[in-house]
C-alpha positions in Angstrom: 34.4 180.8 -87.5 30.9 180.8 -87.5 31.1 178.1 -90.8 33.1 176.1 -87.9 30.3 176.8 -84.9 27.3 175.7 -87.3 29.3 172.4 -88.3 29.8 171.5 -84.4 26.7 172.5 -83.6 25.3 170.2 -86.5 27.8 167.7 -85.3 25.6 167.3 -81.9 22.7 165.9 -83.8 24.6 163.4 -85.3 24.1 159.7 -83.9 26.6 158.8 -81.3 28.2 156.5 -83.8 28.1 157.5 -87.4 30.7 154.8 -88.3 28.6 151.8 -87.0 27.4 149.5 -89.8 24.7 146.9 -90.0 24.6 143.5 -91.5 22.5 140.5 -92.0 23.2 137.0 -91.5 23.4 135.2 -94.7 21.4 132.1 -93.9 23.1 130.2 -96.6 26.1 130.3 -94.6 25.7 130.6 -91.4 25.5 126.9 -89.5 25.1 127.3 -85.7 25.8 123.8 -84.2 25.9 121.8 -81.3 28.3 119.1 -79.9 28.1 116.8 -77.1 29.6 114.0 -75.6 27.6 110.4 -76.2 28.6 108.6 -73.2 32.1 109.7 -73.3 33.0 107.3 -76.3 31.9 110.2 -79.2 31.2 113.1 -79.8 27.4 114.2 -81.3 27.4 116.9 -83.6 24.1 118.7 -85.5 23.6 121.8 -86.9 20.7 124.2 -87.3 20.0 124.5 -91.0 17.5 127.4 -90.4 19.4 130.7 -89.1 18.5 134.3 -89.3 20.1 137.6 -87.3 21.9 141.4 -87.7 25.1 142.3 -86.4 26.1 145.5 -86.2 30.0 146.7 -86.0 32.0 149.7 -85.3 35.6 148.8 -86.0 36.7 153.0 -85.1 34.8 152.3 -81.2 35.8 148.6 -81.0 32.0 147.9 -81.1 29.0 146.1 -82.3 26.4 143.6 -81.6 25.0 139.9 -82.4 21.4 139.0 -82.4 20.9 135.4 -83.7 17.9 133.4 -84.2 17.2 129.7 -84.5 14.8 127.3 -85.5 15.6 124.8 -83.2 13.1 122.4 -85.2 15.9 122.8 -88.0 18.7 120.7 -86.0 20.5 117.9 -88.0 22.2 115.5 -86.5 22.1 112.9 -89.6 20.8 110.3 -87.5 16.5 110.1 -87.4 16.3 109.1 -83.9 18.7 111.9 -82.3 16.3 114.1 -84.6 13.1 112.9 -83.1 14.9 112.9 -79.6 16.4 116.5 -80.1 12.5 117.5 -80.7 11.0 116.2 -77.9 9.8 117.8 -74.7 12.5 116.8 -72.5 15.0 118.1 -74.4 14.3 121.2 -77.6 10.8 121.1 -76.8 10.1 122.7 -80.3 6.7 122.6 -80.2 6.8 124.6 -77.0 10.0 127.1 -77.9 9.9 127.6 -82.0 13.0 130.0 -81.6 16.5 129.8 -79.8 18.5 133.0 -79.8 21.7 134.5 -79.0 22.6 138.2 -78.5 25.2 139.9 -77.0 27.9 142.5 -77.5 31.4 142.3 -79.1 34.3 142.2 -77.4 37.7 143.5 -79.3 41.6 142.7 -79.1 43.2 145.4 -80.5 41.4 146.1 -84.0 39.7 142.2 -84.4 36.5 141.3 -82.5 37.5 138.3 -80.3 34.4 137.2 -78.5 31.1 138.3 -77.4 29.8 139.1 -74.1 26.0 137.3 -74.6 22.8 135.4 -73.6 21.5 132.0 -74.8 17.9 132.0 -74.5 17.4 128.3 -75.5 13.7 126.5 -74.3 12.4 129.8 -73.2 15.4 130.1 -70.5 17.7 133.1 -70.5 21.5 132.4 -69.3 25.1 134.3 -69.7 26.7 132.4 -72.6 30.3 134.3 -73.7 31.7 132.9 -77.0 35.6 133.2 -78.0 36.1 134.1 -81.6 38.4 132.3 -83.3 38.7 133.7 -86.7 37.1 137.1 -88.1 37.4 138.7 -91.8 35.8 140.9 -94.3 36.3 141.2 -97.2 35.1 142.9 -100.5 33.0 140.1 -102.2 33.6 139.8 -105.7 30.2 138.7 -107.0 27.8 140.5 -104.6 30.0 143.6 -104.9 29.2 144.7 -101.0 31.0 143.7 -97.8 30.8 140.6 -96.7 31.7 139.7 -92.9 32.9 135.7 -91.5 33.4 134.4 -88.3 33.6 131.1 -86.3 32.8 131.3 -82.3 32.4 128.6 -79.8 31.7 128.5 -76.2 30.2 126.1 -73.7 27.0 125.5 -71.4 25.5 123.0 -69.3 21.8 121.6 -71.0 20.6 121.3 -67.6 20.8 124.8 -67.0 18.0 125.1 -69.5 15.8 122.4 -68.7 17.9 119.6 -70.9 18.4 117.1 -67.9 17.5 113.6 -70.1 20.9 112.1 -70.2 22.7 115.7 -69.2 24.9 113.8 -66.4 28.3 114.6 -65.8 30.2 115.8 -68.8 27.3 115.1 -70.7 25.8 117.8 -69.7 28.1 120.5 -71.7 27.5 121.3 -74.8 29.6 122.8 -77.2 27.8 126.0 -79.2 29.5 126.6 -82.5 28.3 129.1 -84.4 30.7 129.6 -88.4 27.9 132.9 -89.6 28.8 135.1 -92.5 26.7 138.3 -92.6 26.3 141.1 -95.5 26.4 144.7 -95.3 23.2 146.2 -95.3 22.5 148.6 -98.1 
């Protein structure tokens, strides 16, 4: 008995959640991108080649966390002048905001994060952005011998909301956030 009182007494100190686990992203293949319409005849797409962040997950409390970071400098659309456009002042304004981020909290159906409660701060503007996972797995990688966690999420916002408004009429106006991230467990 008092073996029992000294291990739930010990069991008080112990964080909140001692199953959460940390990861980083793997910036070699994670590829946040954007979509938008051009005029309603195509569709733009360009990804940000320079991604950092940690998420954090507790499968037993049907938790976790996303913190993402940008370099919004890094967008590609493969085309030189939506580059240079991308960058300018009316629009990115990298020179101004060096760093877009994401960060929110996961949401769970059943065992399987399926979206994330979060905030785009894009331009140096902070606004509710929720994403809808659409796929999520982890698996045991077999050359880096650790945990390795995927997912692809996507939601939507309106560029004029963050200070976007060159050409952001109408349906031009949404974008498209995609984010396909694979993160490593810490440790």
């Amino acid at each position: 008995m008092k073996a029992f009182l000294m291990l739930a007494a010990m069991g008080a100190t112990l964080p909140a959640s001692a199953a959460e686990t940390h990861y980083t992203i793997d910036p070699a293949h994670t590829y946040p991108s954007l979509e938008m319409s051009h005029m309603g005849i195509s569709v733009f797409r360009g990804k940000f080649n320079k991604t950092t962040g940690k998420i954090t997950l507790d499968r037993a409390a049907k938790t976790g966390t996303v913190d993402v970071q940008v370099d919004p400098a890094s967008l590609d659309f493969g085309n030189a002048e939506m580059l240079t456009n991308s960058q300018e002042k009316d629009w990115l304004d990298v020179a101004q905001f060096p760093t877009a981020t994401y960060k929110g909290k996961l949401t769970f159906t059943g065992d399987t994060p399926s979206g994330v409660d979060g905030e785009l701060t894009l331009r140096g503007v902070t606004k509710p952005l929720k994403l809808s996972i659409e796929s999520f797995k982890c698996i045991q990688h077999p050359m880096r011998k650790k945990e390795v966690c995927g997912a692809d999420a996507r939601g939507e916002f309106n560029r004029a909301d963050f200070g976007m408004i060159k050409g952001a009429e109408g349906q031009a106006g949404v974008m498209r956030l995609l984010i396909q991230v694979e993160a490593n467990k810490d440790g």
